[in-house]
C-alpha positions in Angstrom: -32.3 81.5 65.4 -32.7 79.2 67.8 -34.9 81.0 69.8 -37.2 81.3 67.3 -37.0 85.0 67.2 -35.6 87.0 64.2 -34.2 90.6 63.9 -37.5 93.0 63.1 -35.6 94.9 60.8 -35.5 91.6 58.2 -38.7 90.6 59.6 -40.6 94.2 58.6 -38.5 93.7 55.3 -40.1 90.3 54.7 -43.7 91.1 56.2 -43.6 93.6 53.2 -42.8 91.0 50.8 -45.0 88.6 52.0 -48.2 91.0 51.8 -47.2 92.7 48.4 -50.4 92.4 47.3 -52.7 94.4 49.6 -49.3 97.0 49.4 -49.8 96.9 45.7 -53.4 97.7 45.9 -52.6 100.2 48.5 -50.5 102.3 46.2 -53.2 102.0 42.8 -55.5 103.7 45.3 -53.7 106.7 46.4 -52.1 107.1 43.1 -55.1 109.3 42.3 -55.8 110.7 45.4 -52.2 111.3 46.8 -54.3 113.1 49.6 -55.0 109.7 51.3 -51.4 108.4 51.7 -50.9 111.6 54.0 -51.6 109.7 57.1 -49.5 106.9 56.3 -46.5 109.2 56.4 -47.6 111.2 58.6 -47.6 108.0 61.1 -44.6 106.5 59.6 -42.8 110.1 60.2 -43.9 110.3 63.5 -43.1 106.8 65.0 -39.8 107.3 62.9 -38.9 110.7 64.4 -40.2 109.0 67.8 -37.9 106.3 67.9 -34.8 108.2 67.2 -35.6 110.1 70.2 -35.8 107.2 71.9 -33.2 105.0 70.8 -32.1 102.0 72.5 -28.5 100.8 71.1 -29.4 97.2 72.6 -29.6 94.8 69.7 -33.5 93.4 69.4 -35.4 90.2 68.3 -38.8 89.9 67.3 -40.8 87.1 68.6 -42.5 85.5 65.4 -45.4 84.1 67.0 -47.7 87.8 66.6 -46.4 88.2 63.5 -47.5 84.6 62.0 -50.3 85.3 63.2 -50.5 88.3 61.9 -49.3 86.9 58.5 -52.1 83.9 59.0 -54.7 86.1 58.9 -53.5 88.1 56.3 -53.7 84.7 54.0 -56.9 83.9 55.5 -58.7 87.0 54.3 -58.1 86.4 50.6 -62.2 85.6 49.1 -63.3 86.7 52.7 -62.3 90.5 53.1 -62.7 93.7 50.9 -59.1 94.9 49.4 -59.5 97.8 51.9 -59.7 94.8 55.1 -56.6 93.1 53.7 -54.6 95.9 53.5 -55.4 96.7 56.9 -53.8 93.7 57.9 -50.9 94.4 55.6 -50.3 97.0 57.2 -50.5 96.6 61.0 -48.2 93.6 60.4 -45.8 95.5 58.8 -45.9 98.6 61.7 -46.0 96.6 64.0 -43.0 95.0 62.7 -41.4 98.6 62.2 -42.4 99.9 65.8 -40.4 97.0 67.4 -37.9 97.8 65.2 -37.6 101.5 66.4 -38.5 101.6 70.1 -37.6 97.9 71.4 -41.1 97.3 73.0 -44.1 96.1 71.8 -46.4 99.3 70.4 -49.5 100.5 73.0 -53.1 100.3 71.9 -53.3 103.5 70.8 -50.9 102.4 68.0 -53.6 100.2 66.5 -55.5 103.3 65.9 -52.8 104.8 64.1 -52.7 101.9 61.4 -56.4 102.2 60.8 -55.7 106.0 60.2 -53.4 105.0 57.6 -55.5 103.4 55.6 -57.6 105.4 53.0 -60.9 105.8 55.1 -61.7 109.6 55.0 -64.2 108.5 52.0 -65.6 106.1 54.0 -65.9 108.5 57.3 -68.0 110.6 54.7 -70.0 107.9 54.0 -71.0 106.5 57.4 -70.5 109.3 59.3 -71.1 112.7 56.7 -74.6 113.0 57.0 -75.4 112.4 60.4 -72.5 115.1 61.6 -74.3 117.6 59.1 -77.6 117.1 60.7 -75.8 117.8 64.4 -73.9 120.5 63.5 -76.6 122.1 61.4 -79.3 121.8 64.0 -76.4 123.0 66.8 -75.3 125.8 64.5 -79.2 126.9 64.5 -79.8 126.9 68.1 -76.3 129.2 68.3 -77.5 131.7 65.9 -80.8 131.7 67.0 -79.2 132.6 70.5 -77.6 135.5 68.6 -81.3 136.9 67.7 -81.5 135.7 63.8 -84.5 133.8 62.8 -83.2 131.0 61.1 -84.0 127.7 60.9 -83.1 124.5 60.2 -84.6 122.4 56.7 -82.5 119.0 56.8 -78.7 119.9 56.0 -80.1 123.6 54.8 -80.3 126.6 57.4 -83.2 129.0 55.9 -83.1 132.1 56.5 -84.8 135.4 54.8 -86.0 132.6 52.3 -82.4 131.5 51.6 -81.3 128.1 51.8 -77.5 128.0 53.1 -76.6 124.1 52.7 -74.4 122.1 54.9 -72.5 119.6 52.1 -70.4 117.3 52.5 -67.1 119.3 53.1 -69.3 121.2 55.9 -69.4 117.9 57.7 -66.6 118.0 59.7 -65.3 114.6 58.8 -61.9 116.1 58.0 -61.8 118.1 61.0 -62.5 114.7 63.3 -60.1 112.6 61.3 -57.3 115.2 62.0 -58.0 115.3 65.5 -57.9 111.8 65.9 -55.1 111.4 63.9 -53.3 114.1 66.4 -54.9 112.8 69.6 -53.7 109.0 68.8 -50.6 110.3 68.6 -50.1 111.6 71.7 -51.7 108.9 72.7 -48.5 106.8 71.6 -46.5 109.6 72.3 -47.6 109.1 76.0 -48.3 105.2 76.3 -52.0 105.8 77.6 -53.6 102.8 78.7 -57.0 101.4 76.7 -59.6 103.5 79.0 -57.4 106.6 78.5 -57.4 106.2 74.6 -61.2 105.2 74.6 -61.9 109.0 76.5 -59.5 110.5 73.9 -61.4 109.2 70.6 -64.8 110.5 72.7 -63.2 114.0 73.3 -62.2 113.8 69.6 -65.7 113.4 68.4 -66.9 115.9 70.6 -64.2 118.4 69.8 -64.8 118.1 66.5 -68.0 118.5 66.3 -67.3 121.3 68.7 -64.9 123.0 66.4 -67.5 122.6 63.3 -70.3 124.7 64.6 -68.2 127.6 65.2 -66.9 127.1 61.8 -70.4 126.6 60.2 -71.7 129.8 62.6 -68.8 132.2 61.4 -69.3 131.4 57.7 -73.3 131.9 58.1 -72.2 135.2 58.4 -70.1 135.2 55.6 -72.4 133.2 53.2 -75.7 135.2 54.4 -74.2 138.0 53.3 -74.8 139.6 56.8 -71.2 141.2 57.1 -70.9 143.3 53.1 -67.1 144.0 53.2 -66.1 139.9 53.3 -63.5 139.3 51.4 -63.0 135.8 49.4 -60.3 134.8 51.7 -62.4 134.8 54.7 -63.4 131.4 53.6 -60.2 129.8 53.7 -59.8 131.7 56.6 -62.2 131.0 59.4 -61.9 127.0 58.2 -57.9 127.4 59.2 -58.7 129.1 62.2 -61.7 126.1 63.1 -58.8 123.5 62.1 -55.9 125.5 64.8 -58.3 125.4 67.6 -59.2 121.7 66.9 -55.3 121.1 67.4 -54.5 123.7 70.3 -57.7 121.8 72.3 -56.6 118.6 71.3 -52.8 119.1 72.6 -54.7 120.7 76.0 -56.8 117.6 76.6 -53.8 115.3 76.0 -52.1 117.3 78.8 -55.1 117.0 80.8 -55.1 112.9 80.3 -51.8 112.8 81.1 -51.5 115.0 84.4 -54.6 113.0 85.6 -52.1 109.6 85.2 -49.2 111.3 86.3 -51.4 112.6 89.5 -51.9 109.2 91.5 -48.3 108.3 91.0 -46.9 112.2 92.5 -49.2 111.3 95.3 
């Protein structure tokens, strides 16, 4: 080991050791809400099923350097960052340790935003971001049925109408919705190498889509909820949110298309 590089494989093996702690922690938290360990796997799957694809039979090294670093900071944050901080670092040492394990290259930016994904943050999305999406989406959601001809108006995260108060909680928000689209939309991102400005236009057109994507789910289940359409079945529910959730993905896959023929372009011409 001359070279001062070592094979990632032992390297990821030993990152792990070295941080058990913040893994440890990791594990107590999703142990109630198994929920939030889905986009660990979900990331681990993908850049797992990725590399195969992609498989390079030349043996690897890893240079240490980025991941002492990555390990210094790691120590450094003990007193100084929240569990949640240090398992951050945890883990983007130990992915990063995996990706150059699997695809013999060093991982694109867009990988970065993976590892934050796969940390439990949904609650804190709902925290920060809960409330202010609800008062978007309800005031948007007004303006599109009030475009449909029904009176209704908007009272904080409550749309009155006929002196009923239909509220926008917490599930309306469309925090889920956004963190599966960027969740998705990073992926391709990898998936497709995109540069920082591309991925910075991708997490934009994730917010907007999801906010998008929310409105019409919030309009369609006025309906439901006002008790404007009788024969609604309980289903219908479940239903419209699935269908808000399959045209958040089927837009998302079009706009990565979209990022990527606008690379591809310059280099055609």
């Amino acid at each position: 080991m001359g070279d001062g590089v070592m094979h990632p494989y032992l390297v990821t093996a030993l990152v792990m050791a070295a941080t058990w702690d913040a893994w440890r922690w990791y594990v107590q938290r999703v142990w109630e809400s198994p929920e939030e360990a889905a986009s660990l796997a979900l990331t681990v799957a993908f850049l797992g099923a990725l590399g195969v694809a992609r498989r390079n039979k030349e043996a690897v090294r890893l240079p240490l350097i980025p991941v002492a670093l990555l390990l210094a900071a790691f120590a450094a944050s003990y007193g100084m960052l929240p569990p949640i901080g240090r398992a951050a670092i945890a883990m983007a040492a130990t992915l990063f340790c995996g990706h150059l394990a699997a695809f013999k290259e060093r991982p694109p930016v867009a990988f970065w935003g993976l590892v934050a994904l796969a940390l439990p943050v949904v609650p804190s999305l709902q925290f920060v971001l809960g409330y202010p999406m609800r008062i978007v989406c309800a005031a948007l959601s007004v303006g599109l049925l009030q475009a449909h001809g029904l009176a209704v108006e908007r009272q904080g995260t409550f749309l009155s109408w006929r002196d009923e108060l239909i509220q926008f909680d917490a599930p309306c928000s469309g925090v889920n919705m956004l963190w599966a689209g960027l969740l998705l939309m990073l992926m391709g991102c990898v998936l497709f190498r995109f540069n920082v400005l591309k991925v910075m236009i991708a997490v934009a057109l994730s917010f907007v889509l999801a906010i998008a994507c929310n409105v019409l789910r919030a309009t369609s289940l006025f309906y439901v909820e006002a008790g404007i359409l009788p024969h609604a079945q309980a289903w219908w529910h479940e239903g419209i949110g699935i269908a808000a959730f399959t045209v958040s993905a089927a837009a998302t896959l079009w706009l990565l298309t979209c990022l990527r023929g606008r690379e591809a372009a310059p280099c055609a011409a």
